[in-house]
Every structure is written in structure tokens, then in C-alpha cells.
C-alpha positions, 0 to 999 in steps of 0.5 A: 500500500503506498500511503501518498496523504498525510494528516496531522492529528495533535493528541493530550501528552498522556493520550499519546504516550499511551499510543505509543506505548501500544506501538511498542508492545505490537511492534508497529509505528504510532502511525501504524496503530493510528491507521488500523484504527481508523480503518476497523472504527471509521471507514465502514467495517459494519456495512462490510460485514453486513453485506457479507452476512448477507451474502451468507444468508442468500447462499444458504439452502432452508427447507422451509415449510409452506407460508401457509403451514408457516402462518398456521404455526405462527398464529398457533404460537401466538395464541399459546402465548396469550392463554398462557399470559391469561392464565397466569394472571 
């Protein structure tokens, strides 16, 4: 990766100590850490992940039953509940 911008970012003389401290023990520049950083909070992990979850889903196989068998379920659930809550009252 050829970095070709730069920035100037000016931290608290603790926040920086502690960034540099962190370099040492990962071995990278303060620069570095800065970098990751900056890529896995702010320039969009999140939508990243959600479209690869996405594509997970739609490339999985379910053996779902009929909307019909589904809805019949669904609404025999819902009213187990409701007599349930009923009844405990």
C-alpha cells in the first residue's frame, strides 16, 4: 500500500504516550496503530460485514415449510402465548 496523504492529528501528552506505548508492545509505528484504527472504527467495517452476512444468508439452502403451514404455526404460537399470559394472571 503506498500511503501518498498525510494528516496531522495533535493528541493530550498522556493520550499519546499511551499510543505509543501500544506501538511498542505490537511492534508497529504510532502511525501504524493510528491507521488500523481508523480503518476497523471509521471507514465502514459494519456495512462490510453486513453485506457479507448477507451474502451468507442468500447462499444458504432452508427447507422451509409452506407460508401457509408457516402462518398456521405462527398464529398457533401466538395464541399459546396469550392463554398462557391469561392464565397466569
Amino acid at each position: 500500500m503506498s500511503l501518498t496523504k498525510r494528516v496531522e492529528v495533535l493528541f493530550e501528552p498522556g493520550e499519546y504516550q499511551q499510543l505509543e506505548r501500544l506501538a511498542r508492545i505490537r511492534h508497529e509505528s504510532v502511525g501504524a496503530v493510528i491507521r488500523k484504527a481508523v480503518r476497523q472504527d471509521c471507514l465502514r467495517p459494519d456495512q462490510d460485514r453486513r453485506r457479507a452476512a448477507v451474502d451468507w444468508l442468500l447462499a444458504q439452502q432452508f427447507d422451509l415449510p409452506d407460508w401457509e403451514v408457516l402462518k398456521e404455526e405462527m398464529a398457533d404460537d401466538i395464541a399459546s402465548h396469550i392463554e398462557a399470559t391469561l392464565e397466569a394472571s
